[in-house]
C-alpha positions as CSV (number, residue, x, y, z in Angstrom):
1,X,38.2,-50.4,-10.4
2,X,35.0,-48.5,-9.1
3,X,35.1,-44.7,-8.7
4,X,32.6,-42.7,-7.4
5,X,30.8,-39.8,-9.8
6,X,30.0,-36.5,-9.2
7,X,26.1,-37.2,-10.0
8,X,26.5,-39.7,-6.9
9,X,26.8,-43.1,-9.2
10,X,29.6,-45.2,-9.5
11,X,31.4,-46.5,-12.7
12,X,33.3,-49.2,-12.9
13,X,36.5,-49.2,-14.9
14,X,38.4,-51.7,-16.7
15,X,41.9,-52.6,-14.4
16,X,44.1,-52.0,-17.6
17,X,44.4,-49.0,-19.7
18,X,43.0,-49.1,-23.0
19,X,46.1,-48.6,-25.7
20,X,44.3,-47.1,-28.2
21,X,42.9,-44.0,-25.7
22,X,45.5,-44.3,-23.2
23,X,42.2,-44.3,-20.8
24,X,40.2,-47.0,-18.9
25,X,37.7,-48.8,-20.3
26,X,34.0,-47.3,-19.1
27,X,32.1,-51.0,-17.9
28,X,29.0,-50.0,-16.7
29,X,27.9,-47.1,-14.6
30,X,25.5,-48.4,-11.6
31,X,23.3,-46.4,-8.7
32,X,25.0,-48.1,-6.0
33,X,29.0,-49.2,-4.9
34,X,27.1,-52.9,-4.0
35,X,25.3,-52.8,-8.2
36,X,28.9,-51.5,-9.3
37,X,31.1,-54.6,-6.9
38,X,28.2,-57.0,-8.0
39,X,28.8,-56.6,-11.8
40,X,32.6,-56.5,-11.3
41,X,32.3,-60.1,-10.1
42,X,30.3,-60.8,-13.1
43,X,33.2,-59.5,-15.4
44,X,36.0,-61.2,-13.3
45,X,34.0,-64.6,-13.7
46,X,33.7,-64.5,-17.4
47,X,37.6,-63.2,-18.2
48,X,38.6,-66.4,-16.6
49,X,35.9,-68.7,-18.7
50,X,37.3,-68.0,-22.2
């Protein structure tokens, strides 16, 4: 999940909530929405490898 920051960045989220916080996990924070999709690709790809 990407979300838009104040400072005009985007982070991207993990889709589940983290037990132990009740929050999202923080995975990256990236300049652009395209860096942010790009890398959430790259994380989708490896979850399904192991």
């Amino acid at each position: 999940m990407i979300r838009k920051l104040q400072s005009g960045g985007y982070r991207l989220y993990s889709r589940k909530i983290n037990p132990e916080t009740g929050r999202r996990r923080n995975l990256g924070t990236f300049a652009t929405r395209a860096a942010a999709q790009k890398h959430e690709r790259a994380v989708q790809y490896f979850k399904r490898l192991g």
